[in-house]
C-alpha positions in Angstrom: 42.3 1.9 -18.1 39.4 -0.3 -18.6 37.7 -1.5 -16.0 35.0 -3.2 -17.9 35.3 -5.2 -21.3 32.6 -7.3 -23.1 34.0 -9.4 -25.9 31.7 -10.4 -28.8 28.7 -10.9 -25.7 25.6 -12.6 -27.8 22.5 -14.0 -25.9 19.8 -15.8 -27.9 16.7 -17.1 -26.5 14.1 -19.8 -28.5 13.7 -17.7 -31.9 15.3 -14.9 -31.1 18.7 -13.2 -30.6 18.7 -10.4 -28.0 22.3 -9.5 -28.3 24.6 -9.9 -30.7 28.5 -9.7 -31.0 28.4 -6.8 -28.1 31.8 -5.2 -27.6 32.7 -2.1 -25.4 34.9 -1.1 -23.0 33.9 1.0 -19.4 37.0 3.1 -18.1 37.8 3.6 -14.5 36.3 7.0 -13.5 33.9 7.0 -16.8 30.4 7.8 -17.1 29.3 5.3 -20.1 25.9 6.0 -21.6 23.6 2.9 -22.8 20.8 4.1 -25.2 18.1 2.8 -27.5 15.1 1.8 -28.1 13.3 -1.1 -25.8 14.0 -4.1 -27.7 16.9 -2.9 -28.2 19.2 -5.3 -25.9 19.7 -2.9 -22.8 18.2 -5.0 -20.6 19.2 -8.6 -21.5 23.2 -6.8 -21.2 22.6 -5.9 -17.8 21.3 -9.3 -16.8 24.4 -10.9 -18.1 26.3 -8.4 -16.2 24.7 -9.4 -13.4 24.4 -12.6 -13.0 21.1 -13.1 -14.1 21.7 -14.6 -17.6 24.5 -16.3 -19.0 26.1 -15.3 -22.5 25.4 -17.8 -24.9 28.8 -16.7 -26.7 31.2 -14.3 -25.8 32.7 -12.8 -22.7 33.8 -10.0 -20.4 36.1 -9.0 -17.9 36.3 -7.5 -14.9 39.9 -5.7 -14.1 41.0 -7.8 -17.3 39.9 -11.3 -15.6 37.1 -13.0 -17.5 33.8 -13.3 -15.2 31.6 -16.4 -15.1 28.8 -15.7 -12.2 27.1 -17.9 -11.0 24.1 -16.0 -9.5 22.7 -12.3 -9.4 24.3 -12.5 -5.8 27.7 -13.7 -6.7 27.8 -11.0 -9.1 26.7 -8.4 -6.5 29.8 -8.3 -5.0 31.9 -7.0 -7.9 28.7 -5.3 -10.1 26.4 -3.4 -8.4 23.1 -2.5 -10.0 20.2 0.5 -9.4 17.2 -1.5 -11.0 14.4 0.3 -12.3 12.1 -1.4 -9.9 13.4 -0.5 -6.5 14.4 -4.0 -4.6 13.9 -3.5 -1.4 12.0 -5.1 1.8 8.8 -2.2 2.6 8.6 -3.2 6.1 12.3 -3.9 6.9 14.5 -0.4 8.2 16.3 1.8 6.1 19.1 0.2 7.9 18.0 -3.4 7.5 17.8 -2.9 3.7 21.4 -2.0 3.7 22.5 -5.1 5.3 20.1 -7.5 3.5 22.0 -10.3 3.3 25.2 -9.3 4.6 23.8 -9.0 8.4 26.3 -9.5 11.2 25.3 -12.3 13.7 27.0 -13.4 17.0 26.3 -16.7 18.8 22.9 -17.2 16.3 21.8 -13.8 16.9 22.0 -10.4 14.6 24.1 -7.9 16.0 21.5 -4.7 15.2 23.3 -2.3 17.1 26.2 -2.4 15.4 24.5 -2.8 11.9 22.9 0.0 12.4 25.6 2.3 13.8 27.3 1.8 10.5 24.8 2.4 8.5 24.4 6.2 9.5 28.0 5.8 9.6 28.1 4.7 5.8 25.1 7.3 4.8 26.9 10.1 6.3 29.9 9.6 3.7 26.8 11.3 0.5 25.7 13.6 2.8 21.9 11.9 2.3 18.9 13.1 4.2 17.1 9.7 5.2 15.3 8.3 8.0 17.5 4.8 8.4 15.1 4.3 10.5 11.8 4.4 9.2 10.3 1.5 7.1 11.0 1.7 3.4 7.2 1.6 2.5 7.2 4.8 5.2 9.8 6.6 2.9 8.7 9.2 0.0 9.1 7.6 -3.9 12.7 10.1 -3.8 13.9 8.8 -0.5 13.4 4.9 -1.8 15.5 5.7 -4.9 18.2 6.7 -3.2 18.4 3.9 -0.5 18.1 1.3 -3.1 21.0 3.3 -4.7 22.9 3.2 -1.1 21.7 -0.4 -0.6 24.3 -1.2 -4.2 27.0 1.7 -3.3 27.3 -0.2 0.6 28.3 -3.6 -0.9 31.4 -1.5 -2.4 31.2 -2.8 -6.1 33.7 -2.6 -8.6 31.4 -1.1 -11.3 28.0 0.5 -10.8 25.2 0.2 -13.6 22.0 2.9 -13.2 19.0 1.6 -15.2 16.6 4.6 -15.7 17.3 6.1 -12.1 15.7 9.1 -12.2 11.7 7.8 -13.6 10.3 8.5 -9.5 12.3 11.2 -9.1 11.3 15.3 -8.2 13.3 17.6 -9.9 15.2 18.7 -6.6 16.0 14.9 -6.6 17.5 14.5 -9.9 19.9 17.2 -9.4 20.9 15.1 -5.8 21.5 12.0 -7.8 23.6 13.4 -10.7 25.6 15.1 -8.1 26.2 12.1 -6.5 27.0 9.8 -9.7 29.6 12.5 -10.4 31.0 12.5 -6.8 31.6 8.6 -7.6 32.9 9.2 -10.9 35.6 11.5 -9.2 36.5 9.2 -7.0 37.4 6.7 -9.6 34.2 4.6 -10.1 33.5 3.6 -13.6 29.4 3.9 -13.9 27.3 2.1 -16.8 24.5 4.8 -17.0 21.0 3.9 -18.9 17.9 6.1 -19.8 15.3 7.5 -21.9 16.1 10.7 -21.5 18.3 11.8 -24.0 19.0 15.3 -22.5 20.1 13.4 -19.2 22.4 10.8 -21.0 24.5 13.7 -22.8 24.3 15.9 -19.8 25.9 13.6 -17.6 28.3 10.9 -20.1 31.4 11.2 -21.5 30.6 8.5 -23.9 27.4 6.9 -25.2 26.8 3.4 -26.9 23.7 3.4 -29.1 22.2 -0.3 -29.1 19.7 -1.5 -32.1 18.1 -4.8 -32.5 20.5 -6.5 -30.1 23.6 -5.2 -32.1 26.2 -2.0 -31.2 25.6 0.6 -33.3 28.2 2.9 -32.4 29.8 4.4 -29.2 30.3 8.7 -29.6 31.6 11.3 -27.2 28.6 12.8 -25.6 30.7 16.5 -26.4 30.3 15.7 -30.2 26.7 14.2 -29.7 23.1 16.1 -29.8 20.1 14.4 -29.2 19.6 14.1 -33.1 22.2 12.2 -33.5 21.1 9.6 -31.0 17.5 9.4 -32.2 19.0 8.7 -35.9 21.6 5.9 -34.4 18.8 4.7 -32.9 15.9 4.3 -34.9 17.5 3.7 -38.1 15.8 6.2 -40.0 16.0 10.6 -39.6 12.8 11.7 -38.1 11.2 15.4 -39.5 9.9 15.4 -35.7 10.1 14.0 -32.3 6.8 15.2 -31.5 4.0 14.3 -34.2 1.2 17.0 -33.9 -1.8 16.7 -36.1 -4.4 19.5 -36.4 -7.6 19.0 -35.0 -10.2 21.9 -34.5 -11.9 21.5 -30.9 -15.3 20.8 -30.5 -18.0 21.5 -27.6 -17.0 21.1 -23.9 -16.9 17.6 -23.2 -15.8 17.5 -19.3 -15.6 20.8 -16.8 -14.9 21.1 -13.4 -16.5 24.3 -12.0 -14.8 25.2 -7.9 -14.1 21.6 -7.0 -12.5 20.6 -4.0 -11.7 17.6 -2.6 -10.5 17.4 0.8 -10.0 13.0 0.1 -8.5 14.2 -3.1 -6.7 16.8 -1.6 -7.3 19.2 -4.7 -8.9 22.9 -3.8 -11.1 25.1 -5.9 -10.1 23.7 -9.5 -11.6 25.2 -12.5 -10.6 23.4 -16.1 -12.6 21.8 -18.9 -11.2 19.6 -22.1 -13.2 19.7 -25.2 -13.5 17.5 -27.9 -11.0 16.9 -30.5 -8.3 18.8 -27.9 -5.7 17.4 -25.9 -5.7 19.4 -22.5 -2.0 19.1 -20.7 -1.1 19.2 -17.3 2.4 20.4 -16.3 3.6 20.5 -12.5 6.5 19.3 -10.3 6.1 16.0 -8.6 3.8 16.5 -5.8 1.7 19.7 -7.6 -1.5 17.2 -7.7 -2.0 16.7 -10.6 -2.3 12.4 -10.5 -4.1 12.9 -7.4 -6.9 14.9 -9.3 -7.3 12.4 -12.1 -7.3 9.8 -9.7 -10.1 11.8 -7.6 -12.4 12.1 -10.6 -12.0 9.0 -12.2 -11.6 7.0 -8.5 -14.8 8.7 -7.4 -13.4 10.9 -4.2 -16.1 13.1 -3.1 -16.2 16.3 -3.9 -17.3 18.3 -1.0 -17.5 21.4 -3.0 -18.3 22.3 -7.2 -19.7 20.8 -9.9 -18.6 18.4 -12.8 -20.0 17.8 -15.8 -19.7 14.9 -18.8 -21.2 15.4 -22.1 -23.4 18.2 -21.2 -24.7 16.2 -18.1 -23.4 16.4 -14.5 -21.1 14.3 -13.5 -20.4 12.1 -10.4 -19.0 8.4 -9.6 -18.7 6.1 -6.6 -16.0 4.7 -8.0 -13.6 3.4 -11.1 -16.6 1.3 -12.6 -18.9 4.1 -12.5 -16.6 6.3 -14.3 -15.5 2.9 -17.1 -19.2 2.9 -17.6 -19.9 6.6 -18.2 -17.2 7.3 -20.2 -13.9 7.7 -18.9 -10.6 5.7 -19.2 -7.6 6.3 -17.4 -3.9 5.4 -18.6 -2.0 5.6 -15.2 1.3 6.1 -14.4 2.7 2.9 -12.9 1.9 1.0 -15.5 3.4 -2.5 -14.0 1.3 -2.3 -11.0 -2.3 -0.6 -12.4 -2.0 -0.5 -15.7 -1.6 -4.6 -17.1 -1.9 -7.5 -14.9 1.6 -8.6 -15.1 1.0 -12.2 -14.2 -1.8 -12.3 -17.2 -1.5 -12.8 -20.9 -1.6 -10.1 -23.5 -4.9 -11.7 -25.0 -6.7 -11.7 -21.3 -5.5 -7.7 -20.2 -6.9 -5.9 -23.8 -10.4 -8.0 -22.6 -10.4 -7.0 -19.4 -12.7 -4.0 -19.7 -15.2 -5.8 -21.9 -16.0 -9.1 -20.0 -19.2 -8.2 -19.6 -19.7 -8.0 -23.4 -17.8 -10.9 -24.4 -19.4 -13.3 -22.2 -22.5 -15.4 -22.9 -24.3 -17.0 -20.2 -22.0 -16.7 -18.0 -18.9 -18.2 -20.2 -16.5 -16.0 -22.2 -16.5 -16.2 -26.0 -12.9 -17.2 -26.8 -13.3 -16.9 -30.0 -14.8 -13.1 -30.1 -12.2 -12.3 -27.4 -9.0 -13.4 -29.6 -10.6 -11.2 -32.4 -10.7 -8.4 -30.5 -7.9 -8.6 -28.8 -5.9 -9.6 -32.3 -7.5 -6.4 -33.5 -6.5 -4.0 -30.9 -2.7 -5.4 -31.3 -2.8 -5.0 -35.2 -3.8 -1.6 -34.6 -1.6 -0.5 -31.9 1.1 -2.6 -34.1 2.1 -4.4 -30.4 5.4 -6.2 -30.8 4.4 -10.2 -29.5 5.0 -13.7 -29.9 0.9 -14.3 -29.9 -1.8 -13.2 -27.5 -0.6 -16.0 -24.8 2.8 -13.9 -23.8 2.6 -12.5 -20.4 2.2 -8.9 -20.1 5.3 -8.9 -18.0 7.6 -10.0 -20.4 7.0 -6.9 -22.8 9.1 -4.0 -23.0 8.3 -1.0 -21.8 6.6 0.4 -24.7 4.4 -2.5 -25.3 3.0 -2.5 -21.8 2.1 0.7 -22.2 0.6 -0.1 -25.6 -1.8 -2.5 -23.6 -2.7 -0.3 -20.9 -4.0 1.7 -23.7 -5.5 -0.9 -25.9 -7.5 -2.4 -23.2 -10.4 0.6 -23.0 -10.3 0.3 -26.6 -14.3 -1.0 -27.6 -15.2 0.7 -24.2 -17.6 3.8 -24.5 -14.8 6.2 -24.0 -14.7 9.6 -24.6 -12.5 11.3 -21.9 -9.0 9.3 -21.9 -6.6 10.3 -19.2 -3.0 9.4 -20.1 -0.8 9.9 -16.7 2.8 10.0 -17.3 2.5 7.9 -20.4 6.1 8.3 -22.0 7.7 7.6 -18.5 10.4 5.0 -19.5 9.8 4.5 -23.1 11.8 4.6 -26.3 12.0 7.1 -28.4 9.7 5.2 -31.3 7.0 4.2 -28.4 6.7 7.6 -27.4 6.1 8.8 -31.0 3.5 5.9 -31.5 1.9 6.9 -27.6 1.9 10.5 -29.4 -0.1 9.2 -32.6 -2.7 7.1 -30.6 -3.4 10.6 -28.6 -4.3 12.5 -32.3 -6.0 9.2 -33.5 -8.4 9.6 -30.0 -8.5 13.5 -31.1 -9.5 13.4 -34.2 -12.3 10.5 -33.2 -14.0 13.3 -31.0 -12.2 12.1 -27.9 -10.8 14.8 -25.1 -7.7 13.6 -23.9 -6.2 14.5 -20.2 -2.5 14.4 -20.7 -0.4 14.7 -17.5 3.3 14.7 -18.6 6.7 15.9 -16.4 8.3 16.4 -19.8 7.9 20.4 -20.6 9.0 20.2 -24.3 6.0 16.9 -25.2 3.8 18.9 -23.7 4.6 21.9 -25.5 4.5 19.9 -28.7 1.4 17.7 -28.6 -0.9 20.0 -26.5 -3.1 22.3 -27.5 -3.6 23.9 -24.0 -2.1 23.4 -21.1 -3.0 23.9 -17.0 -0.3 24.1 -14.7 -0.6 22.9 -11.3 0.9 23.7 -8.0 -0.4 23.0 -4.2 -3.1 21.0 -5.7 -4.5 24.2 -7.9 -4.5 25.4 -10.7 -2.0 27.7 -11.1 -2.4 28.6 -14.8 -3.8 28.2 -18.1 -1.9 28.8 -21.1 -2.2 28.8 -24.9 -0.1 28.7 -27.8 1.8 29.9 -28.7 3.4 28.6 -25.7 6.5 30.7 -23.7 8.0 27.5 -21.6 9.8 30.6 -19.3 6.4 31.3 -18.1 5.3 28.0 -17.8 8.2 27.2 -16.0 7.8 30.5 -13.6 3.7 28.9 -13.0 5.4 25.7 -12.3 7.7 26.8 -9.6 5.5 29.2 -8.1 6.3 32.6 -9.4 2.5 33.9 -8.8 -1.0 32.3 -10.0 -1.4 32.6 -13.5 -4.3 33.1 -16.4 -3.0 33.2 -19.8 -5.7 32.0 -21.7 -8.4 34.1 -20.0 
């Protein structure tokens, strides 16, 4: 029985269509994957869904009425959504998120008591270990996921959409969540499930819709699907390999850390070094340490204890300038918040770095910046309208394009790249892949810090595995993942390279 039908949806925008002649159908008690590439149309269908947009042809139905909200909030009450950005209030409750907007009042004033007692009332129904108490800012990156998840599930919606759910989340807390999303799919609840991860989308779907330029390319079972299959649907064209790995022979040591420890940093008694020409991964679970080390050398924590060095010279900074100016760039993992300035254009983030050098007398040369920037976006090949489009209104793979592009003309030579496939396409990973060889085979070390086992053990060419903010092994290739894996999750300290 379909619970959910779109008919023909289309959405065009000034110059562009974004969605074109979409039809599907969402069963009750189905798990419906939604894949491709970003660009593809994913997002612009789940704004219609909810509220956000209107279809500029087309329909769909909800329990075989057609739907025309109004408002993201008139829709919330029939489709409930897990954005990829968490919405919630960081200094209301845990308790207060759930009822935002829905609070009970008597006589003027909120009835907390009783809001509250059914919350825990609600949370104890999935069996969820959170603090409906605490402040959402006060809650781990995990515990937020899942109350912005309870925050949809409490409004009791007729059809729940997950939009790359799992991007904060521990492994631990993955396997929470997909226990969960099938616990609602056998009680009936027909789920709209979107992500990046291929491996996720057949593991959990029993049917997957490939989307490409705005058009349905086809809907499979997931049980006659492999993630081959996908990547061809989606990218129009078979690829020889997801991982492109050029050869580049190392060079001399270009950064080392020799005993450091950190106690701001957190990190104890870590020994590694990246040469030139190599790319140096770094594998972990969430929480091993290894952001918080980059962060401590290229932030300028002090290092109580060790020694760093840069280019054959020791190595120090008081902070991110110092480290910009001596030769390090760093690619971090939220790339919304630290990576672009959201509310800035294209043309003004890949210039950021380089004021300095593109300013004369105090005024910026507009002309010398366009150039540049016009440069860096031919090269990168970064999908925009011009350089005036605000950062915020590329995809996914573009942003991360200009996090990149803006250290380009820097004097870089050490590039850390934190999580940088982390919610991409399959085609922007492969082009985030080739700009990491281009850097190698410049002369550049790269610092690649990755959650996904299989890229790393395709595009590095060593790897360290962290664990309790130390290093907990060093291997070579060719790599075993087994005993990567077994580092990872603690099954004794490791030296494989040594």
């Amino acid at each position: 029985m379909s619970i959910l039908e779109t008919r023909n949806l289309t959405k065009e925008f000034p110059g562009v269509r974004a969605l074109s002649d979409f039809s599907f159908t969402l069963e009750k008690g189905e798990i419906h994957g939604l894949v491709g590439e970003n660009g593809a149309g994913k997002s612009t269908l789940v704004k219609i869904l909810a509220g956000v947009y209107t279809p500029t042809s087309g329909s769909f139905l909800l329990g075989g009425r057609e739907m025309r909200f109004r408002s993201p909030r008139d829709a919330a009450e029939r489709v409930g959504v897990v954005h990829q950005e968490r919405e919630l209030i960081p200094h209301f409750s845990g308790w207060e998120n759930l009822f935002l907007g829905m609070e009970f009042s008597s006589l003027g004033f909120l009835r907390k008591r009783r809001m509250r007692e059914e919350a825990l009332r609600f949370v104890e129904k999935y069996s969820m270990n959170i603090d409906l108490d605490l402040p959402a800012s006060e809650l781990g990156s995990g515990r937020q996921e899942m109350l912005a998840i309870l925050k949809v599930l409490f409004r009791d919606p007729e059809v729940v959409i997950f939009d790359e759910p799992t991007a904060p989340l521990s492994v631990k807390e993955c396997e929470s969540l997909f226990a969960l999303i099938r616990d609602l799919k056998a009680k009936g609840l027909p789920i709209l499930y979107i992500s990046h991860h291929l491996s996720e989308v057949l593991h959990l779907a029993d049917r997957i819709t490939v989307l490409r330029n705005g058009r349905k390319v086809s809907t499979v079972h997931a049980k006659d699907a492999d993630e081959q299959t996908l990547i061809r649907l989606m990218i129009e064209r078979d690829m020889e390999s997801q991982y492109p790995k050029r050869s580049v022979s190392a060079g001399e040591e270009l950064f080392t850390m020799e005993r450091a420890s950190s106690r701001k940093g957190r990190v104890r008694d870590v020994s590694m070094h990246v040469r030139r020409g190599e790319i140096v991964g770094f594998a972990g679970l969430v929480g091993a340490g290894r952001t918080e080390l980059a962060k401590a050398v290229f932030c300028g924590s002090r290092f109580e204890e060790g020694r760093m060095t840069l280019a054959g010279k020791p190595f120090s900074s008081r902070g991110p300038g110092e480290s910009i100016r001596k030769g390090i760039a760093m690619i971090p993992e939220n790339r919304r918040e630290e990576g672009v300035v959201a509310d800035m254009t294209v043309g003004e983030n890949l210039v950021l770095p380089l004021l300095k050098q593109l300013a004369s007398l105090g005024f910026l040369r507009s002309r010398q910046c366009d150039l540049h920037a016009n440069s860096v976006v031919d090269k990168l090949a970064i999908k925009i309208s011009g350089l005036s489009q605000e950062a915020r209104t590329l995809s996914g793979g573009n942003q991360q394009k200009v996090s990149v592009g803006k250290w380009f003309g820097t004097p870089s030579d050490l590039w850390i790249f934190d999580e940088p496939t982390q919610g991409i396409d399959v085609d922007a990973k492969r082009e985030v892949y080739t700009i990491m060889g281009d850097l190698a085979e410049r002369g550049a070390g790269v610092w690649f810090i990755s959650s996904d086992l299989r890229e790393l053990l395709a595009i590095a060419d060593r790897i360290y595995v962290m664990k309790d903010f130390r290093i907990a092994g060093e291997f070579l290739p060719p790599f075993d993942d087994e005993e990567i894996l077994g580092s990872m999750m603690g099954e004794g300290l490791r030296n494989v390279a040594g």
